[in-house]
C-alpha positions in Angstrom: -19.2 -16.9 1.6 -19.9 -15.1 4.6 -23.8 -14.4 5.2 -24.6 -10.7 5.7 -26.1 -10.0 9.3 -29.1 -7.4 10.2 -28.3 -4.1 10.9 -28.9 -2.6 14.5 -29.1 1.4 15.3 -26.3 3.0 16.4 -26.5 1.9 20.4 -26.1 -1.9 19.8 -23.2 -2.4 20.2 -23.1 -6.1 19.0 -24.4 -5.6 15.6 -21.9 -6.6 12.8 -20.5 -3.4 10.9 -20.7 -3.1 6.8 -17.2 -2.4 5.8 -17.0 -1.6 2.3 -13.6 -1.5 0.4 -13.0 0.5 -2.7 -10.1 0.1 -4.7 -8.7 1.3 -8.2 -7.8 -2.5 -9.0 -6.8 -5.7 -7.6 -3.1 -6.5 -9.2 -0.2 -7.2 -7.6 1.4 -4.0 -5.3 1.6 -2.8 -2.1 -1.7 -1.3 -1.8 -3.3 -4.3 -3.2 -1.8 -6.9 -1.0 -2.4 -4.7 1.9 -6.5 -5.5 0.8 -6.0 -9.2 0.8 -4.7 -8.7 4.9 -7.7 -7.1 5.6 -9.8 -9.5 4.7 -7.7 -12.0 6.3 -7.5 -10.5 9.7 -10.6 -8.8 10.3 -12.4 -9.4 12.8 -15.8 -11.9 11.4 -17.5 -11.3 14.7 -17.5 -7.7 14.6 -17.1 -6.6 10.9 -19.1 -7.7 7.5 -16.7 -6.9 4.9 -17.0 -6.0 0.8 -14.5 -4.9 -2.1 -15.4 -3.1 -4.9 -12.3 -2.9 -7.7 -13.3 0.0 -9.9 -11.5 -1.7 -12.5 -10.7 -5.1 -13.0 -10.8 -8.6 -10.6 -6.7 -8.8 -11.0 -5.1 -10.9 -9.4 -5.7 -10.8 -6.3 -9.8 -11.1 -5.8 -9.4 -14.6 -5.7 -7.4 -14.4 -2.6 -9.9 -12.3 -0.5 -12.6 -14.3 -1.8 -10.6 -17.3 -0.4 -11.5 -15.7 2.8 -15.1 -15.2 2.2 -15.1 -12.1 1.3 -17.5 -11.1 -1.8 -15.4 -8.5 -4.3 -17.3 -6.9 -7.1 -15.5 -5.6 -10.5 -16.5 -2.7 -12.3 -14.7 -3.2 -15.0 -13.4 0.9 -15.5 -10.7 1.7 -17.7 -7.8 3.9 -16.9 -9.2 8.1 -17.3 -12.2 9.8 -16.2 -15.4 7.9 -15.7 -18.0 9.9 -14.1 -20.8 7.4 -14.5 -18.6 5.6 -11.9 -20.0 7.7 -9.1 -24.0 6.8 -10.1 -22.5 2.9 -10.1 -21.1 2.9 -7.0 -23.9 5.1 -5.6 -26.5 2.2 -6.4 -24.2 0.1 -5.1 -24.2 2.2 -1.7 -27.8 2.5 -1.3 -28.4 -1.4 -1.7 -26.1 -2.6 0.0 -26.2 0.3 3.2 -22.3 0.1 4.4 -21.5 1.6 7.8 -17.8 2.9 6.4 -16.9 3.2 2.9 -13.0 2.7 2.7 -11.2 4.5 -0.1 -7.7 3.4 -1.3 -5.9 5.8 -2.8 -6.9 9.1 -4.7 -8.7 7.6 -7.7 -10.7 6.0 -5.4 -11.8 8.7 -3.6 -12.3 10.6 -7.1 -15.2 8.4 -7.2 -16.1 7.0 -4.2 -16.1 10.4 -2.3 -18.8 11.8 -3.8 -21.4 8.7 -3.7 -21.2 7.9 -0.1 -21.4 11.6 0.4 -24.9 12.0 -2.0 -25.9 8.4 -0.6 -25.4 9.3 3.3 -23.3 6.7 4.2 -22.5 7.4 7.5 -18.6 7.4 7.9 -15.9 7.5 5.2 -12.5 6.9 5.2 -9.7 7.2 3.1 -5.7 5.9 2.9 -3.1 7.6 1.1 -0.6 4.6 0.4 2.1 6.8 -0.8 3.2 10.4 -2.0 1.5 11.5 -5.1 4.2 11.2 -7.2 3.5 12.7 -10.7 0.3 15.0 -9.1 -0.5 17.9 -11.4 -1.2 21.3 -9.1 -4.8 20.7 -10.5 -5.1 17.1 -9.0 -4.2 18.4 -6.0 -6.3 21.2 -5.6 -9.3 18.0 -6.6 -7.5 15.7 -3.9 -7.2 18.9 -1.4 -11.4 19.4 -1.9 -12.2 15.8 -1.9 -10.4 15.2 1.5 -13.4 17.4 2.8 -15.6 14.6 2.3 -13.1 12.4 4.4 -13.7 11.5 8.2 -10.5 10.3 8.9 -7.7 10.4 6.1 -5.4 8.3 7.3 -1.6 8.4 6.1 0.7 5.3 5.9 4.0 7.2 7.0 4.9 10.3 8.5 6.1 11.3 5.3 2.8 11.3 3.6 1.3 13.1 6.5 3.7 15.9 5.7 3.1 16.5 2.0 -0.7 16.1 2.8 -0.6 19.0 4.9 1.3 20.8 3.0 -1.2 20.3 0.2 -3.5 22.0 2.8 -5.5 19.2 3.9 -6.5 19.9 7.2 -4.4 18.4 10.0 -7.5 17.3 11.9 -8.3 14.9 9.4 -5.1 13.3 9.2 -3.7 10.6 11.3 -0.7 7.7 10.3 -1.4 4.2 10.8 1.6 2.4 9.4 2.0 -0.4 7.4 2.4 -4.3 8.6 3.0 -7.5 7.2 1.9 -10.7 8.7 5.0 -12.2 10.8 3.7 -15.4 11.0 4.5 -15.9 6.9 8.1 -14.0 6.7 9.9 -16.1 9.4 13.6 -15.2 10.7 15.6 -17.2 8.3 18.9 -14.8 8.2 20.9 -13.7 5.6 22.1 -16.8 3.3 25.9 -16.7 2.4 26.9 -17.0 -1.3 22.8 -16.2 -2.1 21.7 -13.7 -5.0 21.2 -10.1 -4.0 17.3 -9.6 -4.1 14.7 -6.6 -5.0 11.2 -7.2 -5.1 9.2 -4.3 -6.9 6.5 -3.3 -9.2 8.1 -2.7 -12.2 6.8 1.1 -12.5 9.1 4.3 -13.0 9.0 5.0 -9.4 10.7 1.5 -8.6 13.4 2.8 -10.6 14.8 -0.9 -10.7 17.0 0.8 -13.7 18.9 2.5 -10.9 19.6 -0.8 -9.5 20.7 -2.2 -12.6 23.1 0.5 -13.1 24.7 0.1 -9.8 25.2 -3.8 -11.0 27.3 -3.0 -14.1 29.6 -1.0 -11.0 29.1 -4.2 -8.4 30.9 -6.0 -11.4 34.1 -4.6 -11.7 35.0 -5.9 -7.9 32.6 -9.2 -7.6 32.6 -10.9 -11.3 30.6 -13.7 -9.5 27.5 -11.1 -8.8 24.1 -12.3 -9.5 21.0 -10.1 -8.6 17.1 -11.5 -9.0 14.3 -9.4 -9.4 11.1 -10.3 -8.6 8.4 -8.4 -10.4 6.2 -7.2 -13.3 4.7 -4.3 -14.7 5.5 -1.6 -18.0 9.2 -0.7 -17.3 9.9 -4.9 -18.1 10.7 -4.6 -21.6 13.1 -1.6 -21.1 15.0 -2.9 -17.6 15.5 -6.0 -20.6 17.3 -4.1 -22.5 19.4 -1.9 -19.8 20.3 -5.2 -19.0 21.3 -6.3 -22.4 23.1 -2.8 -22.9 25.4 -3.4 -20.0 26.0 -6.9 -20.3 25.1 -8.2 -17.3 22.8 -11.2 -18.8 23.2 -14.2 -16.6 24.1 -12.0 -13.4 20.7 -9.9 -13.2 17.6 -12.1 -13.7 14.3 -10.5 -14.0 12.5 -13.2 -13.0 8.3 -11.1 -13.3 5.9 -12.5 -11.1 7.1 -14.8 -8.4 4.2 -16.6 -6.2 6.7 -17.6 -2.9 8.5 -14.1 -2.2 8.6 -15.7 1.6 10.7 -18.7 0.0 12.8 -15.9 -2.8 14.0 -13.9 0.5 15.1 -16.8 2.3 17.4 -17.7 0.1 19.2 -13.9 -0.5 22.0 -12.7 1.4 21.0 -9.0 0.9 17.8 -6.9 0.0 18.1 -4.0 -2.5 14.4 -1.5 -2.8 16.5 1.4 -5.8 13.3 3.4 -5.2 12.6 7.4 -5.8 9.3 7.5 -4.0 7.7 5.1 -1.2 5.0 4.8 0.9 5.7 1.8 3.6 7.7 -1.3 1.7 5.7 -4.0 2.1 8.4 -5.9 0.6 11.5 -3.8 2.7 9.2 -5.3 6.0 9.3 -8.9 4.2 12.8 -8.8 4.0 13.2 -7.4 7.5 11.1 -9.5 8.6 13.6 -12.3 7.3 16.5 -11.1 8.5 17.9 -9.4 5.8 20.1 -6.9 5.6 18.8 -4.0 3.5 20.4 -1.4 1.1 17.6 1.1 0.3 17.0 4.6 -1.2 16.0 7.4 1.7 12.6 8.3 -0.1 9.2 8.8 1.2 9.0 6.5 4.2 11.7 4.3 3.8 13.7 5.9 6.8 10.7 5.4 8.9 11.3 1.6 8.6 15.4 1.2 8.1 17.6 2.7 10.9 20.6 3.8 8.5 23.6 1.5 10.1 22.0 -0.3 12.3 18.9 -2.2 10.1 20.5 -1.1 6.6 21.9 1.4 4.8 20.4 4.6 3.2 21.9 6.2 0.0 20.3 8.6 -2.4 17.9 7.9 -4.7 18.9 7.9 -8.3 22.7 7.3 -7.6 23.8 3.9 -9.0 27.6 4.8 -7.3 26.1 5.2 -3.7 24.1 2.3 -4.3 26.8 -0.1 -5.6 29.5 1.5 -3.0 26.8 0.7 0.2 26.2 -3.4 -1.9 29.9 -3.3 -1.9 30.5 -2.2 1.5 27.9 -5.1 3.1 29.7 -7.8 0.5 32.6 -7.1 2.2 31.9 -6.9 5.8 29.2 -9.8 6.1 29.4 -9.7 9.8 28.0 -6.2 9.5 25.1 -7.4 7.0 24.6 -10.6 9.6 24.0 -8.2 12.8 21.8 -5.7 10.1 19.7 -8.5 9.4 19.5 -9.9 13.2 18.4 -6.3 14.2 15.7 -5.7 11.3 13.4 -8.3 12.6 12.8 -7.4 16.1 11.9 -3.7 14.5 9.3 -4.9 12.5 7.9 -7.0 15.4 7.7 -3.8 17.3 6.0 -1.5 15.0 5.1 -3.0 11.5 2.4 -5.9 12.4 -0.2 -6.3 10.7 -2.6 -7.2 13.3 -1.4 -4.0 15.1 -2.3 -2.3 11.6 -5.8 -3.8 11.5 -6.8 -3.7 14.8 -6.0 0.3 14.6 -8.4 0.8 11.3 -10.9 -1.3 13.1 -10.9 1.3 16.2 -11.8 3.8 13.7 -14.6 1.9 11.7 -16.4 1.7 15.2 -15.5 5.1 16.7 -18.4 6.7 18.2 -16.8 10.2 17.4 -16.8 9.5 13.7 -20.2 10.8 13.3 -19.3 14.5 15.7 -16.2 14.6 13.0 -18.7 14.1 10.2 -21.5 16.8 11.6 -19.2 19.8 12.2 -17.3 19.5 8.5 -16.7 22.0 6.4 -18.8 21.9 3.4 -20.4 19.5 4.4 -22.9 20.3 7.2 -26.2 21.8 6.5 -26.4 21.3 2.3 -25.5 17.9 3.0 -28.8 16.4 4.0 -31.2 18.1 1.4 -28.8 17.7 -1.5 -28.0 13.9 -0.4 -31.7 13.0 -0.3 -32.3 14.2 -3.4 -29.7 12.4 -5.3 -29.9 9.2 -3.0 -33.7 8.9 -4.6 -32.1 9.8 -7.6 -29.5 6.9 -7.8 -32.2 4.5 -6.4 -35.0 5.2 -8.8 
């Protein structure tokens, strides 16, 4: 495990910075796996990195502790835990991190509040996606709490737009898209005869149902069609039975949990993400990265990363007959899908690394102008010193 080194004041320069992840949980999605590349790609020499799941280890701590990375579990339940913020404030005053990190809004719910009572000096915070079932009262909480933020960061343009028009204020906000590590998603190309692949958490937003739908339409014209779907969550046992409604047992496999997505992609000859709301894909760049073609809903970010007829091909979400008529059209023009697929790769390259990714959250972990961001705040200058005092000796007594 990597050995914590002394902290410095602010002017050196070559003193190792306390970065200090908080997360709902640790399973398997986007946001998740996006924790596991920061701790393998951050830089040792320059950062000292921690994770805190609020809830459970998942399945993923393993994995950044396989880099060396210590993760702490707190073991929260889904719903309201206030004493969260005391636990996490404790936390903050022993261990003295230079940035908090916050991963999505429940994070911040708790997070937010002890770095801001405990001083820690800069705090920022990732919206991974559109708030998709937000009440008007979570926003207005979301819209306060981004007051606490330094630098909320957004991982498409999209999200950027519906955060300011939840009124957070544009000088907080900045996109840093997401990246996948090229080195593990080699160009393999689109394989002939393969199964038509989607790769999803399992959750109402996947809307893998909308895929499945489409299938039962793919049918009539390709008998032979066989879909796999790699993934698990609380829409399983329901997709089983669409599945079993429409007959299409043998030809769409819900295969749950699948370790080598790398090796799953390299064997499709087309890449299906049925989705009504998206951040940035991790698994759309995957399959890009591959060189697969791509059929995908135009929700959230999702046109950020296909270029309709030239990467892939954008439908509407919720419309099984768009998406079986554009599955259709690539089945039937696999010269099309081949040059799709050739020309995803090269995109992703360009824009979606996630070196580029890290290096960019890095530049704002050590930005010296953090702190000017921090001191002229609404809200937060002036009451913040006393009142943070005060409950700093609080939380350490």
């Amino acid at each position: 495990m990597r050995s914590n080194r002394p902290l410095a004041g602010d002017a050196d320069q070559g003193r190792c910075r306390r970065i200090l992840h908080v997360t709902f949980g640790l399973d398997v999605g986007g946001q998740e796996k996006l924790l596991v590349e920061f701790a393998r790609h951050s830089d040792p020499e320059r950062l000292d990195l921690r994770f805190i799941s609020l809830g459970s280890r998942g399945v993923l701590a393993q994995d950044i502790e396989g880099f060396g990375w210590p993760v702490t579990a707190l073991g929260a339940a889904s719903g309201l835990r206030p004493s969260l913020i005391v636990d996490l404030a404790r936390f903050f005053c022993r261990w003295r991190p230079d940035v908090v990190h916050t991963h999505d809004e429940r994070a911040l719910f708790y997070a937010g509040p002890a770095a801001w009572a405990t001083r820690v000096p800069r705090l920022i915070h990732t919206r991974h996606g559109r708030n998709f079932h937000s009440t008007p009262r979570q926003i207005t909480i979301g819209r306060q709490l981004a007051r606490l933020v330094d630098r909320y960061v957004c991982v498409s343009d999209d999200v950027k737009a519906q955060c300011v028009a939840e009124g957070i204020a544009r000088s907080r906000l900045l996109t840093i898209k997401n990246g996948i590590d090229l080195e593990r998603f080699a160009f393999s190309g689109s394989c002939p005869g393969g199964p038509i692949v989607a790769v999803a958490r399992l959750s109402p937003e996947k809307d893998v149902a909308n895929l499945i739908r489409a299938a039962a339409i793919v049918r009539r014209s390709d008998p032979d069609l066989r879909i796999e779907v790699a993934g698990d969550g609380q829409c399983l046992p329901e997709l089983r039975r669409l599945v079993a409604e429409l007959g299409l047992e043998g030809q769409v496999l819900l295969l749950g949990e699948v370790g080598d997505v790398a090796g799953l992609l390299a064997r499709g000859r087309l890449f299906v993400l049925p989705s009504r709301s998206e951040g940035i894909s991790l698994t759309l760049l995957e399959a890009m990265a591959r060189g697969l073609p791509v059929v995908a809903t135009r929700v959230g970010g999702t046109p950020e990363v296909v270029v309709d007829g030239e990467t892939g091909l954008l439908v509407p979400p919720g419309d099984p007959a768009a998406l079986a008529d554009a599955v259709l059209r690539l089945q039937r023009d696999p010269e099309a899908g081949r040059r799709m697929g050739e020309a995803g790769r090269p995109r992703v390259e360009r824009i979606f690394d996630v070196r580029r990714m890290v290096a960019e959250y890095e530049a704002l972990y050590v930005d010296a102008e953090m702190r000017e961001c921090r001191a002229t705040s609404s809200g937060r200058a002036g009451t913040r010193g006393a009142r943070g005092v005060a409950v700093q000796r609080g939380v350490e007594s």
